[in-house]
N, C-alpha and C positions, 0 to 999 in steps of 0.2 A: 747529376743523375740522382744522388744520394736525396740532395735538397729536394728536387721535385718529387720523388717516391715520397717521403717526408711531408709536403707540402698537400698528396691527395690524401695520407694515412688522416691530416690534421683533416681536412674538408668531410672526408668522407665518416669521421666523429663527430663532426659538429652536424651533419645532416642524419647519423641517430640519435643524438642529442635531445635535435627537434623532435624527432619521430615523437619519443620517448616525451617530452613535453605535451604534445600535440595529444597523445593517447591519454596521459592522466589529465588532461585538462576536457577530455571528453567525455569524462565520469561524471552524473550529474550527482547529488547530494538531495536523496524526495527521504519521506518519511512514511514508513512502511506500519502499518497496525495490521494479523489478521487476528480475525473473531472468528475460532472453533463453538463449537452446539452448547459448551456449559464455559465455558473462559475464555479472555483473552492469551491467545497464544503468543502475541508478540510486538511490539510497541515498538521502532524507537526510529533513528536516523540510520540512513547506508546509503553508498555511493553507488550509484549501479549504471550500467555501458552496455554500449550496442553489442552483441555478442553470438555466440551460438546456446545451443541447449541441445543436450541428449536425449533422446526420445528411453523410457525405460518400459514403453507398454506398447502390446501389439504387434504388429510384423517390421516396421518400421523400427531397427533401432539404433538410428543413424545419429550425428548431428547434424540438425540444420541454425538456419542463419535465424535470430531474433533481433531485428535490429531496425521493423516500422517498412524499411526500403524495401525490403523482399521478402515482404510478410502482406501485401498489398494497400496498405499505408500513405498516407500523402505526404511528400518529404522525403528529407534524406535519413539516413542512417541515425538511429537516438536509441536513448536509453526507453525499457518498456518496463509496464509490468509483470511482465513474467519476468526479465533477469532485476529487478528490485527485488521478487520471491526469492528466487537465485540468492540475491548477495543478502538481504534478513538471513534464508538458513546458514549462511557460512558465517555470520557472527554468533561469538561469546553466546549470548542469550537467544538465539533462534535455532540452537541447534535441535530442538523437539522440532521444528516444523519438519525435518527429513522424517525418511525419505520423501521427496517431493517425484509425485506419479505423474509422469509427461507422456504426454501420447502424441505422434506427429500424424496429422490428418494433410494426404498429399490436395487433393481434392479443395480442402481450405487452406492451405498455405499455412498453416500455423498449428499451434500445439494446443490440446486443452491439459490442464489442469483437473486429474481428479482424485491425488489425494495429497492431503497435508496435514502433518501430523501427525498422521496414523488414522486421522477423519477421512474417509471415501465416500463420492457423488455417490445418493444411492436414492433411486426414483427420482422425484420432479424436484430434490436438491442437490446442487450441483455447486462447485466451487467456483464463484464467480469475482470481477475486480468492479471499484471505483475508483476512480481519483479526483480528489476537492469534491468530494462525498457523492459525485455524478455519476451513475451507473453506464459500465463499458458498452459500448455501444458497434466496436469490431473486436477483432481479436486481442488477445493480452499481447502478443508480437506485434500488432499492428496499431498501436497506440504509441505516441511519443510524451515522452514525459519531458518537465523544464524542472529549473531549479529549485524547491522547497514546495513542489509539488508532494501532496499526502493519497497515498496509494492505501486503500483497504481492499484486502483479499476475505472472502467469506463462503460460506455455505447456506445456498438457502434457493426458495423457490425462484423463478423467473418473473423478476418485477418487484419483487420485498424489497422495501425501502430500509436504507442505509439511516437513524439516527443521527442527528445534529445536534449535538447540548452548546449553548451557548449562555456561558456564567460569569459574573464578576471577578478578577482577577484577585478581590480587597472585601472585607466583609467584617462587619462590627458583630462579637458574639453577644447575643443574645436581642439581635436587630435584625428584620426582616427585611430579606431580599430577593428581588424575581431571578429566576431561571427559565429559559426555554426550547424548548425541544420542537423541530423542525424535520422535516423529509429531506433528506439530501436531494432527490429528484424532483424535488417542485419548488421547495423553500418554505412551503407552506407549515402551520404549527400542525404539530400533533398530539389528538389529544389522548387521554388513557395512558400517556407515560411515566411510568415509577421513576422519580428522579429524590435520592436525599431523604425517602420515606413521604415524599409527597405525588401526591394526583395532577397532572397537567390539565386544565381546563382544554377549553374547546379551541381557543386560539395557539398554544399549545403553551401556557405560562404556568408555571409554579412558583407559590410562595415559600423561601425555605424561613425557619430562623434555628441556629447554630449555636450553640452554648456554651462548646468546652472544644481543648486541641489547641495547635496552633494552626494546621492546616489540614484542610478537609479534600478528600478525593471526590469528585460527584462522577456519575455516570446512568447514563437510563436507558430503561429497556421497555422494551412490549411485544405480548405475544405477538409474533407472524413479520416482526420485523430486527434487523440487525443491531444489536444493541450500539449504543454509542460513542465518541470520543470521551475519553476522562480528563477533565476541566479541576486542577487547583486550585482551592480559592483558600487564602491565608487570613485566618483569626486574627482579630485586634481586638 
């Protein structure tokens, strides 16, 4: 009797075990940037899972489920961008994105997003997501994310294009080399971008050249659009 009581204590550990495997192997690993109205607020890698969220606005202030499957989504249960926001604020360096202002709208199944940082949606800007620089196109709940997926969360009109800097990784000082700056929703160049104190032509290319440092930080902006990813490129 001893033995077999023994015998289901051993089974019935080795099947939380799994569990316990199963749930951290369902954290995926995206990399999360948002862009607030004058700086980047927050850059980096976090794991984030299908999950709930707390509604902290409105009549609603429930938890509901964030997790793609019951947020109206195609698929099963995944990590989104709203809990990647989630897990950015709870690291070391995202703690300035709280409070993060969740509102649960029953009618769409899902939550918006309207403040971060202490920045709130206010008229036709509204805190909205991208991922692999393509603007959301269902809910932040009902989006599934994969592994080394790049999620941008921002504030801005309906349809401002997300910035694409794309730079050489390697760059000789005092030797000139292109950068260019692209629309994350079309792919297209864009021109009029301040990149490294240079102008983008029409195709969206700049010439930079680099004098002094060992490594230079580039990034570019333009009125009416989200500024960009920040691209290292190391002096020789």
């Amino acid at each position: 009797m001893i033995k077999g009581s023994l015998l289901r204590v051993l089974a019935l550990a080795s099947v939380f075990v799994v569990a316990l495997s199963a749930s951290a192997a369902a954290a995926t690993k995206v990399n999360v940037r948002v862009e607030g109205a004058k700086a980047t607020l927050f850059e980096g890698d976090v794991s984030a899972s299908a999950g709930k969220l707390t509604s902290n606005k409105g009549k609603d202030r429930a938890a509901h489920l964030c997790n793609v499957a019951a947020n109206g989504g195609s698929g099963g249960a995944a990590a989104t961008p709203s809990r990647a926001l989630l897990a950015a604020s709870g690291m070391p360096l995202g703690r300035r994105l709280g409070p993060i202002g969740l509102e649960w709208y029953e009618s769409f199944g899902d939550f918006v997003v309207g403040r971060v940082g202490g920045e709130a949606s206010s008229g036709d800007d509204y805190w909205q997501y991208w991922v692999n620089f393509k603007p959301g196109e269902v809910g932040a709940c009902a989006a599934a994310l994969k592994e080394g997926d790049k999620v941008l969360w921002a504030s801005g009109e309906y349809g401002v294009p997300a910035l694409r800097l794309n730079a050489p990784t390697v760059a000789f000082k005092g030797r000139a080399f292109n950068v260019r700056v692209t629309s994350g929703t079309t792919g297209k160049g864009v021109a009029g971008a301040r990149v490294g104190g240079a102008t983008t032509d029409a195709n969206g290319f700049a010439r930079l050249t680099l004098r002094s440092g060992s490594e230079r930080a580039l990034g570019a902006t333009k009125r009416g659009a989200i500024r960009s990813n920040i691209e290292s490129v190391v002096l020789r």
